[in-house]
Wavefront OBJ file of the C-alpha trace (Angstrom):
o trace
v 34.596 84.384 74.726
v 37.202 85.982 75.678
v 39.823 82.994 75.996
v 38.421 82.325 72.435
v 38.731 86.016 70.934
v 42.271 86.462 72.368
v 43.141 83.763 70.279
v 41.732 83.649 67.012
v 39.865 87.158 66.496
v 42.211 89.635 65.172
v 41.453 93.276 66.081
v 42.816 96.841 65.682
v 43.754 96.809 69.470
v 45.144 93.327 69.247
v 47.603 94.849 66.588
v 48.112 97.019 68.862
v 49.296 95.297 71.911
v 51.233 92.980 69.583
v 53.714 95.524 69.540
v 54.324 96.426 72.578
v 56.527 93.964 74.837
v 54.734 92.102 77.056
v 55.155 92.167 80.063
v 55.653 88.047 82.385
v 52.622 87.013 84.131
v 52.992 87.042 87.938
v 50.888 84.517 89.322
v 47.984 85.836 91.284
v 46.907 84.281 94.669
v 42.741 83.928 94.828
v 41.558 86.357 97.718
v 39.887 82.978 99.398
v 43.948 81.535 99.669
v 45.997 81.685 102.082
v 49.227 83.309 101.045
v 51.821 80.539 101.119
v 55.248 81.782 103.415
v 58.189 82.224 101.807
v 60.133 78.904 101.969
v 63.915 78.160 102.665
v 65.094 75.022 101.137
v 66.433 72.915 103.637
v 69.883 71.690 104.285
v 69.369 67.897 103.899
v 66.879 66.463 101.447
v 66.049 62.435 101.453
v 66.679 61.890 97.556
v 67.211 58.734 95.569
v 70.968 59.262 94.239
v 70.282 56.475 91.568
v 67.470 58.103 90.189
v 68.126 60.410 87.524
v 66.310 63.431 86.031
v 64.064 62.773 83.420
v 64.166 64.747 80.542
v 60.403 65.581 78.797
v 60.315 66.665 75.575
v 58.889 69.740 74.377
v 54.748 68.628 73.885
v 53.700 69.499 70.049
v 50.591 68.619 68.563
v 49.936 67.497 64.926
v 49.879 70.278 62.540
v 52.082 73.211 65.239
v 54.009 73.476 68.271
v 53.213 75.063 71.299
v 52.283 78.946 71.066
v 53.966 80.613 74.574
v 50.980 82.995 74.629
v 48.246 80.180 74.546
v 50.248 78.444 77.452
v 50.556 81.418 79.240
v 46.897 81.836 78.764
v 45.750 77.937 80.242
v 47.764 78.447 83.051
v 45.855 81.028 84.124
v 42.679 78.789 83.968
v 44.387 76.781 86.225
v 45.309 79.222 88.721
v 41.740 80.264 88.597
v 40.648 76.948 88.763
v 42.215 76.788 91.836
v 41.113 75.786 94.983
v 41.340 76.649 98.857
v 44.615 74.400 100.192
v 47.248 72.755 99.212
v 47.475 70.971 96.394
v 49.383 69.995 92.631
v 49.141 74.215 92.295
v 50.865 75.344 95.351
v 53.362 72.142 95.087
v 54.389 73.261 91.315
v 54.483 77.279 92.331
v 57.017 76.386 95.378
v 58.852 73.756 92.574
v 59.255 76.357 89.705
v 59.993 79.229 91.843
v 63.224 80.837 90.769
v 64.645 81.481 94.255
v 64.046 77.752 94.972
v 65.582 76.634 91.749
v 68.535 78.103 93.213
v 68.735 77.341 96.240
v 68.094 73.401 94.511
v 69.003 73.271 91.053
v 67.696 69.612 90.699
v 64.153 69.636 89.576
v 63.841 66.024 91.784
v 65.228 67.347 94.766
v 63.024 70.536 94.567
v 59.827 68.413 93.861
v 60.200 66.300 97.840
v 61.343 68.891 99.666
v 58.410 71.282 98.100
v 56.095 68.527 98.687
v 57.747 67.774 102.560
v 57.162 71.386 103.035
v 53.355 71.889 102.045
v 52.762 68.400 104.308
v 54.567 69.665 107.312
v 51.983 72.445 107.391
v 49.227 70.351 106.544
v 48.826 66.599 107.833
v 46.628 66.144 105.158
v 48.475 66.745 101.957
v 49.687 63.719 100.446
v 50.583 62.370 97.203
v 47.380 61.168 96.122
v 45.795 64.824 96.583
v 48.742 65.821 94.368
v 47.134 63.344 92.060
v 43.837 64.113 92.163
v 44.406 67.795 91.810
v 46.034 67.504 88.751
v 43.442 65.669 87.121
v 40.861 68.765 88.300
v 43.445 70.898 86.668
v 42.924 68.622 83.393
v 39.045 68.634 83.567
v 39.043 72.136 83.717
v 41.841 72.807 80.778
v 39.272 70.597 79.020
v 36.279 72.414 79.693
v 38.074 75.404 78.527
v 39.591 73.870 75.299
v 36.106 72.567 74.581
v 34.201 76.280 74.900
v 37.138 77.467 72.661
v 36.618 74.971 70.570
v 33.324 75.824 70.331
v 33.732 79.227 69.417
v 35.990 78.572 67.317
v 34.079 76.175 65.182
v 31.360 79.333 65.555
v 33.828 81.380 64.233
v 34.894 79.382 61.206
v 31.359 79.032 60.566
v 30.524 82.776 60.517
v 34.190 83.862 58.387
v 34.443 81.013 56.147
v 31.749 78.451 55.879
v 28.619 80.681 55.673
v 30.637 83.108 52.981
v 31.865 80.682 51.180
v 28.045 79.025 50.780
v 27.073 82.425 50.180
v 29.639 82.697 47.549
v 28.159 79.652 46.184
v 24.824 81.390 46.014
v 26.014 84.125 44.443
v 27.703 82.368 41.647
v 24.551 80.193 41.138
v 22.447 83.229 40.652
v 24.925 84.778 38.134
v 25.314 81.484 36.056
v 21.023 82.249 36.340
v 21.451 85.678 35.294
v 23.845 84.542 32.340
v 21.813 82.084 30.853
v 19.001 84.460 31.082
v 21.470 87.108 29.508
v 22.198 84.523 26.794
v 18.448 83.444 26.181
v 17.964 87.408 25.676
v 20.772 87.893 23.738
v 19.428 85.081 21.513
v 15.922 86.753 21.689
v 17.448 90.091 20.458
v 19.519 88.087 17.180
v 16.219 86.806 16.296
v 13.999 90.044 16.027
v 17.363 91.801 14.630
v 17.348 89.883 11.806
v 13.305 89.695 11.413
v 13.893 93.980 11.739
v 16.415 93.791 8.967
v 14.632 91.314 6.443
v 11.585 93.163 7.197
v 13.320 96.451 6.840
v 14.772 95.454 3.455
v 11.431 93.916 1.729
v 9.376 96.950 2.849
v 12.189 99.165 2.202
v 12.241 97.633 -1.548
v 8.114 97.318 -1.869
v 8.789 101.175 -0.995
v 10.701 101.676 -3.963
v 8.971 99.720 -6.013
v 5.815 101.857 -5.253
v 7.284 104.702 -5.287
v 8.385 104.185 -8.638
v 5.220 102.759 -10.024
v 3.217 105.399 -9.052
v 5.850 108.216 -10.673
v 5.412 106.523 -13.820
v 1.441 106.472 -13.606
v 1.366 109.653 -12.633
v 3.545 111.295 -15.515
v 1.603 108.924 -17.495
v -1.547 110.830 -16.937
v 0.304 114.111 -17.240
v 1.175 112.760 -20.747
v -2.217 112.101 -21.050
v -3.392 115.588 -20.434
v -1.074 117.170 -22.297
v -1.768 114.945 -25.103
v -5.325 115.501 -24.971
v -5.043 119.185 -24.297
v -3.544 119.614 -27.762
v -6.013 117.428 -29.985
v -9.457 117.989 -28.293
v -10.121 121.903 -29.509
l 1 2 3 4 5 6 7 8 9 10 11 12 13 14 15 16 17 18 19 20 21 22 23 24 25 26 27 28 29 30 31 32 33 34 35 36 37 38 39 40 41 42 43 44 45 46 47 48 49 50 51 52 53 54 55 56 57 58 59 60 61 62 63 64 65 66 67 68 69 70 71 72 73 74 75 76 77 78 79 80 81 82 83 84 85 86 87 88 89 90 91 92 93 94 95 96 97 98 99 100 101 102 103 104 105 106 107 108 109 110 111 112 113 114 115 116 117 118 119 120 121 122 123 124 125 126 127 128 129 130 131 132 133 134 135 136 137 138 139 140 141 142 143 144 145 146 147 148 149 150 151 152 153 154 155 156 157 158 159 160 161 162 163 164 165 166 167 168 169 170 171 172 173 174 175 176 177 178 179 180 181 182 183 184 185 186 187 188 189 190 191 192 193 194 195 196 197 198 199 200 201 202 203 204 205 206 207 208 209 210 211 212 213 214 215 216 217 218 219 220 221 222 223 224 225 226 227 228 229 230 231 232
């Protein structure tokens, strides 16, 4: 993961190193390889004069261009990718040296006598193990760009896709909660206004009683009062 988390996981420490210069990656020769002598360009090269230099362009991919720290980073898959002899490695680490760019300034001219160099030592070098390397290099710049994929497609999954269903979720449940909230809201209009008619006919049956029975009442105490002054 950590190809993968270099890349795409932003951390307090990666914030960190962001700003501090970094410093160019020497390229670091596998315990199990021979270290290659310093070489000397020679004085004569065999070159085609009428072939000129070709000029790539830069390689961009749809949607960005190439990031300098993500090529810095594949390259070192490939040198650990690498194996025991000579091969498209060693041949490319002679070509791009900068003591032998300028002692040849022509990329063509550095490429044969790099490659005349590397098969003087060994008999078996050749241009098709240049070849053949190269597309090692590629399957294993794809096997890494796959496992990043992966985990990045993991990624995406875990900080986007499964918060954003989640998200979903959550506003599902509160469109729930406020129809229930509604429904209840209903529910309390209802016996509100069953309280208040209620609370107004009782409330005027109240009076109404209240009222009556005053009037019986002083009735009777007529009554007595009445009576109490004719019955001797």
């Amino acid at each position: 993961m950590g190809f993968f988390k270099d890349l795409f996981i932003v951390n307090e420490e990666k914030e960190q190193e962001a700003k501090v210069e970094q410093p160019q990656l020497k390229a670091k020769v596998p315990q199990n390889q021979v270290q290659q002598p310093q070489y000397t360009a020679p004085q004569t090269v065999n070159t085609n004069p009428s072939q000129e230099t070709v000029n790539v362009p830069p390689v961009t991919m749809p949607g960005g261009n190439v990031d300098k720290n993500i090529l810095e980073m594949i390259k070192e898959v490939i040198e650990k990718s690498n194996v025991p002899g000579n091969d498209y490695f060693e041949l490319n680490k002679i070509v791009e040296s900068q003591d032998f760019k300028n002692a040849i300034p022509d990329e063509n001219a550095r490429i044969v006598a790099a490659f005349h160099s590397l098969r003087a030592q060994d008999a078996k070098f050749n241009k098709q193990r240049v070849l053949d390397s190269i597309d090692f290099y590629k399957k294993a710049v794809k096997s890494e760009y796959d496992n990043v994929l992966q985990g990045y497609n993991q990624y995406v999954n875990d900080k986007i896709n499964s918060p954003k269903k989640k998200i979903e979720d959550l506003q599902k449940r509160r469109e729930e909660l406020l129809n229930k909230i509604n429904q209840i809201d209903v529910e309390i209009q209802t016996i509100q206004a069953d309280v208040t008619k209620c609370s107004a006919e009782l409330e005027a049956k109240r009076a109404q009683y209240d009222a009556t029975f005053q009037i019986v009442v002083q009735e009777l105490e007529n009554e007595k009062n009445k009576l109490n002054l004719i019955l001797q």
